[in-house]
N, C-alpha and C positions, 0 to 999 in steps of 0.2 A: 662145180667150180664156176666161177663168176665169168661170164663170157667179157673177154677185152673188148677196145673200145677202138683197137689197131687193126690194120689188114696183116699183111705178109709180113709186118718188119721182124729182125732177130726179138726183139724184148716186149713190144708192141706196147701202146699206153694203156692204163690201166688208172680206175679210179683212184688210187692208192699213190699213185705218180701223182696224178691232179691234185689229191689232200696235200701231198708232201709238200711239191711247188708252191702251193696257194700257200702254206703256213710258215714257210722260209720268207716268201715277200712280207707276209706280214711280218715276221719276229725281225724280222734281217739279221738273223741269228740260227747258223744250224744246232746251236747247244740249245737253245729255248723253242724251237720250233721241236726238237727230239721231245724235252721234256712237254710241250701242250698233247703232243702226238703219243706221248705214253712209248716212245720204243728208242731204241738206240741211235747215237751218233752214227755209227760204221754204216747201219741200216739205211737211214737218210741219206745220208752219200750216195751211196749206192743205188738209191731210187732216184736221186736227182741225175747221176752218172746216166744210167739206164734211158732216161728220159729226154736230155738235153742230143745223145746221139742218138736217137729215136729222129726226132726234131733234127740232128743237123747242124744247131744252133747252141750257143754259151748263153743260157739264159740269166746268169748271175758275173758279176765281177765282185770280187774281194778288196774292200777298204778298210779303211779306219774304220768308217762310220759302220761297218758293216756288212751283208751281203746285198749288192745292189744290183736292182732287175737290169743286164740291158736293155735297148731299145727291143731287140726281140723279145726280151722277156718281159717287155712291161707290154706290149703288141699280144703279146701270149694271153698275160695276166688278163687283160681288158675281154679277151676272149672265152675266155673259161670260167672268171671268177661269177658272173650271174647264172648261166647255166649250172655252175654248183653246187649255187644257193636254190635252186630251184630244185636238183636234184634230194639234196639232204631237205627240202621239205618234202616232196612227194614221198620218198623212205618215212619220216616222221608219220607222216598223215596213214600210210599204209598198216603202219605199227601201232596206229591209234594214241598215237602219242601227242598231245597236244602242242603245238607251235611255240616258243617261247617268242613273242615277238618285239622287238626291241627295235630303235628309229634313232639313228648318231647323225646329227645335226652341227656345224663348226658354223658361229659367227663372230664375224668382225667385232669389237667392241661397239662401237656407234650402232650395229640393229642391235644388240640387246632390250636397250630401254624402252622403241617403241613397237616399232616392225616384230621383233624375237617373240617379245614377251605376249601380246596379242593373238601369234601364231601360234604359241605353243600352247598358249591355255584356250584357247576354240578347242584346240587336238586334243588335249588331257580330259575336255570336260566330253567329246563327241568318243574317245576310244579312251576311258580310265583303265583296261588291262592291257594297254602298252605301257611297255618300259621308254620312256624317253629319258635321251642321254646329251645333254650341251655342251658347248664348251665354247669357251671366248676366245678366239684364237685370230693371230694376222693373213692380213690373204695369204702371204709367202707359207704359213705356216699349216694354213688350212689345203693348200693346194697340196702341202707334200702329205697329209693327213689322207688326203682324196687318191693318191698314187697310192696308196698302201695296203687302200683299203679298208683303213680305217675307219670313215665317219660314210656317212650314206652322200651327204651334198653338203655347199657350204655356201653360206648366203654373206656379201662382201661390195666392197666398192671393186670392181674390175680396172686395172691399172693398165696392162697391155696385153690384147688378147692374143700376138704370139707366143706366149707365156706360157698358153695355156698347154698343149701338148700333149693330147690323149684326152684332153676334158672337153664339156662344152657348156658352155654358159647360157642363162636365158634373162634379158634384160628386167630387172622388174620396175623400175622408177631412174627420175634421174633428179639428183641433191645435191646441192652445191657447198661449199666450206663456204662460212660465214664470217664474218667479225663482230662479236658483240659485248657486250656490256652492262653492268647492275644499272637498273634506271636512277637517275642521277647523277650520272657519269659525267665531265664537263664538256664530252664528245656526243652525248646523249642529244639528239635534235637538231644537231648540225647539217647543215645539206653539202655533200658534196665534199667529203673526205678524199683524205690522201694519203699515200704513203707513210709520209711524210710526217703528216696529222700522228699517226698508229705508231709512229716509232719512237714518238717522246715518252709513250709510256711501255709501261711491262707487258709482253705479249705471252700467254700460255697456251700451249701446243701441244698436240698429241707426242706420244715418247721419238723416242728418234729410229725406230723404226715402221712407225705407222705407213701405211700404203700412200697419206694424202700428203705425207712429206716432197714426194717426187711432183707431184702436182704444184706443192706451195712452193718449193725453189724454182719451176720455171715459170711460174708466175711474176715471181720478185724477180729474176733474172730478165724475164721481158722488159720489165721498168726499169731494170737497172739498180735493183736495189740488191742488196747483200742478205743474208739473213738478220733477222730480226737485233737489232743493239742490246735490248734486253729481253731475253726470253725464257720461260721456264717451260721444261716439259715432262710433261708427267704420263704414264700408265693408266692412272686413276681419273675415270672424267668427273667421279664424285668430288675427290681432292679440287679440280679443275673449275667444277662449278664453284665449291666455296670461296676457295680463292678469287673468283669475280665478284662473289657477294661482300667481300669482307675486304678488297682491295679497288685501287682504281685500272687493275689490270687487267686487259685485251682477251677477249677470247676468240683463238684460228681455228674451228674445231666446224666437223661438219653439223648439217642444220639441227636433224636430229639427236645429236647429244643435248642440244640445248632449245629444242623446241618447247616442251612445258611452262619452262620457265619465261619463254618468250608471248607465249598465250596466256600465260597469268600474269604477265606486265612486270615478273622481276626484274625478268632482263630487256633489252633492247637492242636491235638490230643495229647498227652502225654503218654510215648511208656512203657505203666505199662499192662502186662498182667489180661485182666478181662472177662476173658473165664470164669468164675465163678459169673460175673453177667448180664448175657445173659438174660431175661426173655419172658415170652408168655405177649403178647398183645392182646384182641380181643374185640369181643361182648358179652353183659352180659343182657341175656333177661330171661322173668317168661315163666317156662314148663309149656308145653300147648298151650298156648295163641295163638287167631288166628288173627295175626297181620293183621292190612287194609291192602289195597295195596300200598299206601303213605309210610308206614312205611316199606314196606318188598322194597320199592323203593329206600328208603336212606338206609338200611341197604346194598343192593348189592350194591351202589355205595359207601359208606366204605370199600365192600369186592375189585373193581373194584381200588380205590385208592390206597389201601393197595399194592395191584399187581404191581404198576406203581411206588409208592416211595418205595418199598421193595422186590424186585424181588428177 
């Protein structure tokens, strides 16, 4: 019989608790955490029941959204979920089982095109039998991605670091939202813009839940200005570039969406002071957690990229 992991208590914890636990937070579902786990609803209950007065503590509340960790359960989760993952490797390795080893990585749209894609192919080309997994996601989105468990770290503009809550952040560069423009623009060379200047034409902007939204109203809010008179916002920064190529319209977008284009001379910087939206960029991982090797492998090779387009 498999020796618990309890002293004296009635039910005492048991790996089987800790699988249960860990696969309720991730599903936030006890009907889909039963079926990953191959065993009953009644069952799971019943080991979460077992577990939570074990503990003491209500590590789940029931929503809409689903089964959501309390604060002790999310306190829990941060504590158990790496030693887990350590655990079911060492079983693997003992069984001779070969590791299947897989790296979930969430970015902001804006490092996809140059920071992401730079980092991920150094990693693809130095470990080709990892499985890497991306995904474009918003900081809001990628943070709740990070509670869950989900993605390993998430690389992003950091907005407000009480926000964070269980994570921690590691700065990598800092990049400012720009204004720019096709060269040819009749804003193109001008010294010494203004607001003013940027609102007689079309301004295009990240969608309306971007991170850098909250940055660019209290910027115009400093000067007094309103949001933009004419503005398009879009999802798509592809959409966003053409649109500058093919119009006399504005782009609010940070540096990196439109860097390339600004080193091949398509486009042009636009000479408006925004030493006021400068932001932190970095890594956004769960405290504690004892990252594989794989993962602590792409992460220095974000910190090693960062170094080389951001000096």
């Amino acid at each position: 019989m498999a020796e618990p992991l309890g002293g004296s208590m009635d039910h005492r914890v048991r790996l089987r608790h800790l699988r249960h636990f860990l696969e309720i937070a991730r599903t936030k579902s006890m009907t889909r955490a039963a079926e990953a786990l191959h065993t009953v609803q009644p069952a799971l209950s019943r080991s979460l029941s077992e577990l939570e007065a074990d503990l003491g503590k209500p590590l789940f509340h029931r929503t809409p959204q689903g089964m959501m960790l309390t604060p002790a359960g999310l306190d829990f989760y941060q504590s158990v979920a790496g030693p887990m993952s350590m655990i079911d490797e060492g079983i693997a390795r003992a069984r001779g089982v070969p590791e299947r080893q897989v790296v979930r990585v969430a970015m902001a749209p804006a490092i996809t095109r140059l920071l992401g894609v730079q980092a991920v192919c150094a990693f693809v080309e130095a470990y080709p039998e990892v499985h890497v997994v991306t995904e474009a996601r918003s900081y809001s989105e990628a943070v709740g991605r990070l509670h869950e468990g989900e993605i390993d770290f998430a690389v992003g503009r950091l907005l407000d670091p009480k926000a964070l809550g269980g994570l921690s952040y590691e700065q990598l560069f800092s990049e400012p939202i720009i204004f720019s423009a096709r060269a040819g623009h009749p804003l193109a060379g001008r010294r010494g813009l203004t607001l003013e200047d940027i609102d007689e034409y079309l301004v295009i902007g990240p969608e309306a839940k971007a991170i850098i939204w909250t940055e660019i109203d209290k910027f115009l809010m400093k000067h007094g200005r309103p949001r933009f008179r004419r503005l398009l916002e879009s999802s798509s920064y592809e959409f966003s570039r053409s649109m500058v190529r093919l119009t006399d319209g504005i782009a609010c977008l940070s540096l990196s969406i439109v860097r390339p284009e600004l080193e091949s001379g398509e486009f042009v910087r636009l000479d408006l002071n925004v030493d006021e939206l400068i932001g932190s960029v970095g890594v956004t991982y769960r405290s504690g957690t004892r990252h594989s090797p794989m993962v602590r492998a792409l992460f220095d090779l974000f910190r090693q990229k960062a170094r080389e387009l951001y000096p």
